[in-house]
C-alpha positions in Angstrom: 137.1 97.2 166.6 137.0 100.7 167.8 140.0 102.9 168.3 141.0 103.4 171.9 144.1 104.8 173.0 143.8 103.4 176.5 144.3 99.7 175.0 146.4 100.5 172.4 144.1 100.5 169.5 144.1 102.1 166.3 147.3 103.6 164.1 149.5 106.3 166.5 151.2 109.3 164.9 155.0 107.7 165.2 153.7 104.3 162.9 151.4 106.9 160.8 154.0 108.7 159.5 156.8 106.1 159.2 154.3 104.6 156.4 153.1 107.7 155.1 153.7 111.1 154.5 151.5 113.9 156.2 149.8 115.3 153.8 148.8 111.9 152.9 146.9 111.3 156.4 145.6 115.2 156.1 144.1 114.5 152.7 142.5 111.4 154.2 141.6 111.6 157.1 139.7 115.0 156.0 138.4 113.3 153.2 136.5 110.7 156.2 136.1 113.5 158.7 133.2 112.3 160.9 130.6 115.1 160.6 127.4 113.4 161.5 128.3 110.2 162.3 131.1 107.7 163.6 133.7 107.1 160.7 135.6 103.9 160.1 139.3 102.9 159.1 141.4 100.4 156.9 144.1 100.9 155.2 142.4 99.3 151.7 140.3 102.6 151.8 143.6 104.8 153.1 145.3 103.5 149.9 142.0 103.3 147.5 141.6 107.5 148.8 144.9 108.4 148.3 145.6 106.7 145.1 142.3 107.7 143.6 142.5 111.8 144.3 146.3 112.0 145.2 148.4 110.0 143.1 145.4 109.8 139.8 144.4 113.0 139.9 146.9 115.6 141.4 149.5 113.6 141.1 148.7 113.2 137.2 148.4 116.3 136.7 151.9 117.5 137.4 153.4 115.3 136.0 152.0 114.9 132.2 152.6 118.5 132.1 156.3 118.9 133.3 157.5 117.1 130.5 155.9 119.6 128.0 156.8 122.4 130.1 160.2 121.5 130.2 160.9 120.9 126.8 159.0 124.3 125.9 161.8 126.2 127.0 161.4 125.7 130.9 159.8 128.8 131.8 156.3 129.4 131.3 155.2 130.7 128.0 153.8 133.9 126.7 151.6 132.7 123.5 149.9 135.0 121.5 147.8 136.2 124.7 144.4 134.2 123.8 142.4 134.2 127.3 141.2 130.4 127.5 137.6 131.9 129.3 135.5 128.7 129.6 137.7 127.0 132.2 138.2 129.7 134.3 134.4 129.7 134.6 134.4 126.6 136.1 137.5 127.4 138.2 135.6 130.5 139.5 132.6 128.3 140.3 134.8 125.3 142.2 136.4 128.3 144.4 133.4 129.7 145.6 132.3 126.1 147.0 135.3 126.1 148.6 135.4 129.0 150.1 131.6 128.6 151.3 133.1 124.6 152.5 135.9 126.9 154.6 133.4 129.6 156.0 130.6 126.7 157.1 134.4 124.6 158.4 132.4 121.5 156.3 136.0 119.5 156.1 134.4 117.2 153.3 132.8 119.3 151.2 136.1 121.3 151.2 137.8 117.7 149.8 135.0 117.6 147.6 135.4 121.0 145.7 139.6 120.2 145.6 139.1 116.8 143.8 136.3 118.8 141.8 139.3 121.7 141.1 141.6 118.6 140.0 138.8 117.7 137.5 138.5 120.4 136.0 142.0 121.1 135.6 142.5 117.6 134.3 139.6 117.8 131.9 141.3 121.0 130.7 144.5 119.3 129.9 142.7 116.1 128.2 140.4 118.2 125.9 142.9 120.8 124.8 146.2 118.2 124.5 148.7 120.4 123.9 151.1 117.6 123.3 149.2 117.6 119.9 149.8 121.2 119.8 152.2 124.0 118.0 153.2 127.5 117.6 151.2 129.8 119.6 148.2 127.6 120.5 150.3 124.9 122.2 152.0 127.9 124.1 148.5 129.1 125.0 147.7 126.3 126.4 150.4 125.5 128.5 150.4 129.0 130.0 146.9 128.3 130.8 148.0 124.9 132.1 150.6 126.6 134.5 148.1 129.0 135.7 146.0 126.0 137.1 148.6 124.7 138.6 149.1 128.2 140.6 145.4 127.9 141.5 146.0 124.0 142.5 148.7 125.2 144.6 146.9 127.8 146.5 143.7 125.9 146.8 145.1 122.9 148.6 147.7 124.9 150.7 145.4 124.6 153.8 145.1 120.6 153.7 148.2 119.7 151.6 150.8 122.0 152.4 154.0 120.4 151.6 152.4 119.5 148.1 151.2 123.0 147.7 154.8 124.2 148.2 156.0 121.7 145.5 153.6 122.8 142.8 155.1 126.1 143.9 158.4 125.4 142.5 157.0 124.3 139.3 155.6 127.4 138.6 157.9 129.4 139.9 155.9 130.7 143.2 157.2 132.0 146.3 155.7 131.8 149.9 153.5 135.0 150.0 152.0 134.0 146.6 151.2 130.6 147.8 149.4 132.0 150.4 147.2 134.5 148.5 143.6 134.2 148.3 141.1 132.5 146.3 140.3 135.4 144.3 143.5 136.0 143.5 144.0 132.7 141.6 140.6 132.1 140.1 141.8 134.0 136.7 144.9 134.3 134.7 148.1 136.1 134.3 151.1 136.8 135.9 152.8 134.3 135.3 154.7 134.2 131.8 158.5 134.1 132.7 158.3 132.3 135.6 161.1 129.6 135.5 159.9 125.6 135.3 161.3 123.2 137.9 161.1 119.5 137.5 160.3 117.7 140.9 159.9 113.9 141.9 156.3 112.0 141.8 154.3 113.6 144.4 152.2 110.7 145.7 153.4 107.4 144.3 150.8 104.8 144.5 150.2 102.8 147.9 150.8 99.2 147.1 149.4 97.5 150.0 151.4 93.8 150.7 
């Protein structure tokens, strides 16, 4: 049945966010932004969105690291200042798309290059395990690690910006950094120091009853 306000159908913003934060419905309803064509609605495919990308993905991410991060020491770590170049590549590569998505205002191919940035930074973290890690390497890695989440955190600001604010405080960011540029998050550095804060689940799955 088609949403119509007039006759009361569809989901209105007071039920919304009583079930759901906002940057759940931002993510979301980006994510099924009509562009060409009508869209369509459920809350199966609310939950199977936001579990999948959210709570999977950039939820993950967070929150395999913060352990490591905080037993490190809880600040972010120097290493022995070896540049990890080959994810950065990609980084560099996923930014541009979605800057281009911004310029063009092509809402889901913007969604498309942030769950493509929380690939990357996931295949990062699975191929380079610093949980298996010591010494210098391990620290290495996790500084890497912490520099992603800065990207992360700048990237999605625009669509997710309580989350954005969140990863923030891991990493030790404050407002005007989380709203810097692409550019100035598609590389390393600056952040070996910063103090570690341990925050709640971002997106705990949906369990639909």
């Amino acid at each position: 049945e088609k949403f119509s306000s007039s006759h009361g159908h569809g989901v209105f913003l007071d039920e919304a966010l009583d079930r759901l934060p906002a940057d759940v419905w931002r993510w979301v309803l980006l994510a099924q932004a009509p562009e060409t064509a009508d869209t369509w609605f459920s809350w199966d495919l609310v939950a199977e969105i936001a579990n999948k990308d959210l709570s999977g993905q950039l939820g993950n991410l967070v929150h395999r690291l913060l352990p490591l991060l905080v037993a490190g020491g809880g600040r972010v770590p120097a290493g022995a200042g070896a540049a990890e170049h080959a994810v950065w590549g990609e980084v560099a590569e996923v930014l541009g798309r979605l800057r281009a998505a911004h310029e063009a205002i092509a809402l889901r191919a913007g969604i498309g290059a942030l769950r493509d940035l929380f690939h990357v930074a996931n295949r990062y973290v699975d191929a380079r395990a610093p949980w298996r890690l010591a010494g210098d390497e391990r620290d290495d890695v996790l500084r890497t690690c912490c520099e992603l989440l800065r990207t992360v955190a700048v990237a999605i600001r625009p669509v997710l910006p309580h989350t954005s604010d969140t990863i923030g405080r891991v990493v030790g960011l404050d407002e005007a950094e989380l709203r810097g540029s692409l550019a100035s998050v598609a590389g390393p550095g600056g952040l070996v120091g910063r103090p570690i804060t341990a925050v709640p689940p971002l997106f705990p799955r949906i369990e639909l009853g």
